[in-house]
C-alpha positions in Angstrom: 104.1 91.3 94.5 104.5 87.5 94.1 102.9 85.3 97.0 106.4 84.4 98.5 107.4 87.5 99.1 104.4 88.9 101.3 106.2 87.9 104.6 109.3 90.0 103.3 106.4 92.7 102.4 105.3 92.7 106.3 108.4 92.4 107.8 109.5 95.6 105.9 106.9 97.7 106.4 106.4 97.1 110.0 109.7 97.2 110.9 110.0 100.3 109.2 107.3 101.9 110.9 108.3 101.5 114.5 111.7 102.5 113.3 110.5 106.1 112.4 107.9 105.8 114.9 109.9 105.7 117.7 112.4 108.1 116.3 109.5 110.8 116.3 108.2 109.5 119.8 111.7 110.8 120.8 111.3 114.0 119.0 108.2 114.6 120.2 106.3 114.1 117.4 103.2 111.6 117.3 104.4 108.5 115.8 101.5 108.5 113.7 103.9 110.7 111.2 106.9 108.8 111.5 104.4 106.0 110.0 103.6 107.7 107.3 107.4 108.7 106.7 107.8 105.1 106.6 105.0 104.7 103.8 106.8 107.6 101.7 109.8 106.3 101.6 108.8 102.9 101.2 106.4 103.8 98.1 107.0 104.3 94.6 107.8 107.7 94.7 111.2 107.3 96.5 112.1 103.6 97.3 109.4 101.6 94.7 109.7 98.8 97.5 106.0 99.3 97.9 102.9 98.7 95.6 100.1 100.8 96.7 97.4 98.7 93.9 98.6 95.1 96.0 95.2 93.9 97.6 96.7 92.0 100.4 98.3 95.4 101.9 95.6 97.1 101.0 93.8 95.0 102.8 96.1 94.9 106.1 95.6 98.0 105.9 91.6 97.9 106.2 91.8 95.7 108.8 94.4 98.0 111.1 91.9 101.0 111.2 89.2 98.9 111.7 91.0 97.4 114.6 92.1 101.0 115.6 88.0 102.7 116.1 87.3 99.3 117.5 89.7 99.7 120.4 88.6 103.5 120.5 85.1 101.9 121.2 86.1 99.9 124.0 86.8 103.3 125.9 83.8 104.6 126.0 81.0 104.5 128.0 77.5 105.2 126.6 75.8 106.4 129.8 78.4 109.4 129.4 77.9 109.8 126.4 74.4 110.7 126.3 75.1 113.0 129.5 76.5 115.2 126.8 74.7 114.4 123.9 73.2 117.7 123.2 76.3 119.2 123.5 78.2 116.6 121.3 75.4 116.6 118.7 75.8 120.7 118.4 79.4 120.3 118.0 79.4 117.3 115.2 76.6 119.2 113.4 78.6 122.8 113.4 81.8 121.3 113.2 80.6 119.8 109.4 78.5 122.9 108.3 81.5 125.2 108.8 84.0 123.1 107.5 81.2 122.4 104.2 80.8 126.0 103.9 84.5 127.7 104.1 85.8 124.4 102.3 83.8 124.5 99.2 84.3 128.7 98.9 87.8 128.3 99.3 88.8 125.6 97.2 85.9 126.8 94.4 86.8 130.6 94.5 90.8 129.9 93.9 89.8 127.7 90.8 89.0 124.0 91.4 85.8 122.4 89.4 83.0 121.8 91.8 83.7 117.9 92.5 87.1 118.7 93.2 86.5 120.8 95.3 83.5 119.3 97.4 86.5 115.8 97.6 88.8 118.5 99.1 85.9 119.6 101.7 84.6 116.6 102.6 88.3 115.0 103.9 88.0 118.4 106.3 84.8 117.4 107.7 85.6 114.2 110.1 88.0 114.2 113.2 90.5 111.8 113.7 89.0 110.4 116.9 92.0 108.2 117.2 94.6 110.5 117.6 92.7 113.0 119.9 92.1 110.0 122.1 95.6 108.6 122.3 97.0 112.5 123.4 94.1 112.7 126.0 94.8 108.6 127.2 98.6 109.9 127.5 97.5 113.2 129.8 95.1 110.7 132.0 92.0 113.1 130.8 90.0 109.9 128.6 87.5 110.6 131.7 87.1 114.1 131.4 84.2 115.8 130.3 85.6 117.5 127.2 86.8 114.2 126.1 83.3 112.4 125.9 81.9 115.9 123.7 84.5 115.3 121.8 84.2 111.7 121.0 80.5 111.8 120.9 80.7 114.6 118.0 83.6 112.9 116.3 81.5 109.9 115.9 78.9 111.9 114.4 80.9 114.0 112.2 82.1 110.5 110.5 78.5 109.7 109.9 77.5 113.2 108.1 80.9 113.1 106.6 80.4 109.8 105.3 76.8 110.8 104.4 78.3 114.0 102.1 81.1 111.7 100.8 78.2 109.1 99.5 76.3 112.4 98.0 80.0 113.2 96.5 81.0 109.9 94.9 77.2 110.4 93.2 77.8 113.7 91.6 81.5 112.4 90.6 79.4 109.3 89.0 76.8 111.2 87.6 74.1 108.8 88.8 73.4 110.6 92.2 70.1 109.4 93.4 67.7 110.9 96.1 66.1 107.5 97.1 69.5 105.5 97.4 70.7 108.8 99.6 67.4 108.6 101.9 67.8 105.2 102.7 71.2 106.0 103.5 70.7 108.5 105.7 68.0 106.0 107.4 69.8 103.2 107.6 72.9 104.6 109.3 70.4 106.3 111.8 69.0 103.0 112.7 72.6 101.2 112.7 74.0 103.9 115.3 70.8 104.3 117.1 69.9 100.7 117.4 73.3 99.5 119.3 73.2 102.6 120.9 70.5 102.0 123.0 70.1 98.1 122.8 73.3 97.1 122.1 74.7 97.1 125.3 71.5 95.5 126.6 72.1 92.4 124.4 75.5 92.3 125.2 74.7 91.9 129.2 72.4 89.2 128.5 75.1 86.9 126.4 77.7 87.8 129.7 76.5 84.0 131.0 76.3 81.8 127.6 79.7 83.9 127.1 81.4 82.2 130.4 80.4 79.0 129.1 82.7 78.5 126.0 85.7 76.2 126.0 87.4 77.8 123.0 90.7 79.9 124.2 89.8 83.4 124.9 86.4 83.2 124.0 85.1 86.9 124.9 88.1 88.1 123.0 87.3 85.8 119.8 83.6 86.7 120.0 84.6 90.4 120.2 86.8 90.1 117.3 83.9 88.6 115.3 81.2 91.5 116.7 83.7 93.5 115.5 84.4 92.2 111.6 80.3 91.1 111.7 79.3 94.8 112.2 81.9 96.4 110.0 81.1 94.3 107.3 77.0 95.2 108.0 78.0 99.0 107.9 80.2 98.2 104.5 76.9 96.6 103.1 74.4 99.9 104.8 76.7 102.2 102.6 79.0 103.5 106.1 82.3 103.4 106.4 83.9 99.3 108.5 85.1 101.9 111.0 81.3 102.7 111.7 80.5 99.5 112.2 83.8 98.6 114.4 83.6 101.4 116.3 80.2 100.5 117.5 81.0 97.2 118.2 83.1 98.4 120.8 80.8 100.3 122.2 77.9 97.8 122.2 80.7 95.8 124.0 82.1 98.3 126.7 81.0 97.3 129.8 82.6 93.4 129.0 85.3 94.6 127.8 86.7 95.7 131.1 85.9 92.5 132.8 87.9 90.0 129.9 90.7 92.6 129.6 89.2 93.3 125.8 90.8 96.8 125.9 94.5 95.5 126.4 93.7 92.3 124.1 92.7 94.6 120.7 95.7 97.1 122.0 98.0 94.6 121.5 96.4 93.5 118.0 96.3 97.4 117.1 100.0 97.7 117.9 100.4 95.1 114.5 98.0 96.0 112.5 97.8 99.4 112.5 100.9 100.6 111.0 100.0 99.4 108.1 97.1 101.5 107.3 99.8 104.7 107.7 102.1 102.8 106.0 100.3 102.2 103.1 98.8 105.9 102.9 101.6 107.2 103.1 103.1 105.1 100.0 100.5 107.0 98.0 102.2 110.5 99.0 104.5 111.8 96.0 107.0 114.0 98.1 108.4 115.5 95.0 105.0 117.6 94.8 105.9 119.2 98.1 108.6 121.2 96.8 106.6 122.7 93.8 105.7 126.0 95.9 101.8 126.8 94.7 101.0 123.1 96.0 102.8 123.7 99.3 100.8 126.6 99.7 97.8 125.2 98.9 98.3 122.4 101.7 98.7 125.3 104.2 95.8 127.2 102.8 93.2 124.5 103.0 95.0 122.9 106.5 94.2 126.7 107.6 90.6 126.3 106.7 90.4 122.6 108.3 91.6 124.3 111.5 89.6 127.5 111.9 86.4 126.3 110.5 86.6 123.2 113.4 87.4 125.9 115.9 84.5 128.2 114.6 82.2 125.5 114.9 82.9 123.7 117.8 82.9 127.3 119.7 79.7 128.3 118.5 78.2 124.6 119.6 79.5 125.1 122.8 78.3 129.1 123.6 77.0 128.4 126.9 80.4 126.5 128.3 83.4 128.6 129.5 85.9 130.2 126.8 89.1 127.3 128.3 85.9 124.1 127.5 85.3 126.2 123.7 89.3 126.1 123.0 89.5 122.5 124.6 86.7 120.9 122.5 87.4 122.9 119.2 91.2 122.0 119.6 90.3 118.4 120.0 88.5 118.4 117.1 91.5 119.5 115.0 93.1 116.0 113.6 92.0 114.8 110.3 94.1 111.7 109.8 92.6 108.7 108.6 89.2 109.6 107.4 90.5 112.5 105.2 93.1 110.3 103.6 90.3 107.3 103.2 88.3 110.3 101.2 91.3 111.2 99.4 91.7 107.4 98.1 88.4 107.5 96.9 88.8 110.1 94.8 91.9 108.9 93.5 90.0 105.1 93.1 87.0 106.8 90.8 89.8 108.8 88.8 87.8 112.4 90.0 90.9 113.6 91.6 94.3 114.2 90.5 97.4 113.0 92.5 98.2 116.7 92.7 94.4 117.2 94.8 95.4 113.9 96.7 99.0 115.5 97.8 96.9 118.3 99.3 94.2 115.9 101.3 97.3 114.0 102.5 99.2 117.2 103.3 96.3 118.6 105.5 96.3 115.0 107.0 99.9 115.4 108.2 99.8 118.8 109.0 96.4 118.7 111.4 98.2 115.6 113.2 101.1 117.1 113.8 99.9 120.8 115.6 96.9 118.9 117.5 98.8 117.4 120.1 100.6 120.2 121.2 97.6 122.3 120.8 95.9 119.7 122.5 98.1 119.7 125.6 98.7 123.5 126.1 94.5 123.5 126.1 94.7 121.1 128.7 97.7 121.6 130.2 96.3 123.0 133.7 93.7 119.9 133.7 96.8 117.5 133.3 98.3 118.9 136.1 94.9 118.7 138.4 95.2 115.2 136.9 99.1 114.5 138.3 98.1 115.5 141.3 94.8 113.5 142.2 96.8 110.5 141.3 99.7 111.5 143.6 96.7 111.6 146.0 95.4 108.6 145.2 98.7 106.7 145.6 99.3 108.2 148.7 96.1 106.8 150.1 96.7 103.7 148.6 100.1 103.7 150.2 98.9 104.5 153.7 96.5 102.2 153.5 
């Protein structure tokens, strides 16, 4: 892709993805997916528009999901998150191991060399934070209990799934080393931990020297550089940027509501992001859907992704009613982004084949698409509890 033609490049791809986004909006089917048709069609499999080794929309495409666990950030509160941290800590830890466990067997007892299959497992292991949060945002339930378990193990489940992935891309290397993988594990314990607990606390103090800038929208510049600061420090750690955005926003959630930072980033989100499904999809060769073992492979291990998050998350949770165990292990369901970041790494260190790819993607796709409705018929008596305290409120606000 020559230099002159990276605004045609943009105007393409986003165009095309709000196109097909809002075509499955109508259908009733996240958009996320009509993103990702976009990508498919756009890439070189079908259209060749598309260059899926260009740098520059590669690196859009960095900067979207980075953008996208930085907004998810914003939402939540830490003081609610460690009301349920026990509980979100069980159900990131059991909602790896199970995953780890029936991943690996599966994959390795139908054929696959060990590395292959431990790729494979590892894009099971994280949730899709993202796309959970966006159906509960839409059913007015970000606030509910179930929602800050679930966000609080997602967030978790990246870190130990980023943890196995670094353990994974050792073995593929041959050079895996126990020191490098100690301080790993130490450092991205002191990264969360650290702006966990003092993060916010700096962040209130700066609320004055803040106020005092003349730039244009300072708070929202200075949150934008939090955010890129930190997810360049987790890059350099060994984490995942959306480890490092995603605490940014947290570290930053009790500002954000008084500079409107949630609405700003929303907006920025609503640009950038497509691109990163875009751009994942383009590596998606749809002829390999129609070769029948591989399509039954992408249902056998999307199968395993499901039940083994389910499994997990139920047995976190004992102690909670059977309607919280279906709500949190439903939530948990959505792979999206991180499995097809592990996928690309694979593909980047020539370990996996486009074939093992196809499959990671497919599971993507497939754990997107049945988590929203599985989402809302878990919740679906809660979203009407939900209708009708705002009808209440309204009322009172009406009267008043």
């Amino acid at each position: 892709m020559e230099n002159g033609n990276l605004l045609f490049y943009v105007f393409i791809i986003y165009t095309s993805a709000k196109i097909l986004g809002e075509i499955c909006v109508r259908l009733r089917i996240p958009a996320i997916i009509g993103e990702l048709a976009a990508g498919i069609l756009l890439g070189s499999y079908v259209l060749g528009i598309i260059d899926t080794s260009n740098l520059t929309l590669m690196s859009l495409a960095e900067i979207g999901v980075i953008f996208l666990m930085f907004h998810v950030g914003l939402e939540i509160r830490v003081k609610d998150l460690f009301a349920v941290g026990r509980t979100a800590v069980l159900v990131g830890a059991l909602g790896i191991v199970f995953p780890l466990i029936m991943g690996f067997l599966t994959m390795f007892l139908i054929g696959y060399q060990v590395v292959e299959s431990l790729f494979i497992t590892t894009a099971i292991l994280a949730t899709s934070v993202g796309i959970t949060v966006k159906v509960l945002q839409d059913m007015g339930l970000i606030r509910h209990k179930v929602a800050y378990i679930v966000l609080g193990a997602a967030v978790l489940d990246d870190i130990l799934a980023l943890i196995v992935l670094a353990v994974v891309k050792g073995l593929a290397r041959g050079e895996f080393q126990a020191l490098e993988f100690s301080l790993l594990v130490i450092e991205s314990l002191a990264f969360v931990g650290f702006l966990t607990i003092w993060g916010p606390r700096l962040a209130r103090r700066t609320r004055s020297w803040v106020e005092k800038l003349n730039i244009p929208e300072g708070p929202f510049v200075l949150s934008v550089i939090l955010c890129l600061g930190l997810a360049e420090l987790a890059d350099v750690i060994g984490l995942a940027a959306i480890i490092g955005s995603f605490m940014a926003g947290v570290v930053i959630d009790e500002l954000a509501g008084v500079y409107d930072l949630e609405n700003k980033v929303k907006y920025v989100n609503e640009f950038l992001l497509p691109f990163f499904f875009v751009m994942m999809g383009a590596h998606l060769d749809p002829r390999a859907l129609f070769k029948p073992d591989l399509a039954v492979l992408i249902l056998l291990v999307s199968l395993v992704a499901v039940l083994s998050k389910i499994m997990g998350s139920a047995l976190a949770c004992w102690k909670e009613s059977w309607k919280t165990r279906i709500q949190i292990g439903v939530s948990m369901v959505p792979r999206g982004e991180v499995g097809i970041i592990v996928g690309l790494v694979g593909l980047s260190l020539q370990t996996i084949t486009r074939e093992i790819y196809t499959i990671v993607l497919g599971m993507s796709i497939v754990t997107t698409l049945i988590a929203p409705p599985l989402i809302f018929w878990a919740f679906r008596k809660d979203k009407t509890l939900s209708h009708k305290i705002k009808t209440q409120v309204s009322k009172i606000k009406t009267e008043d």
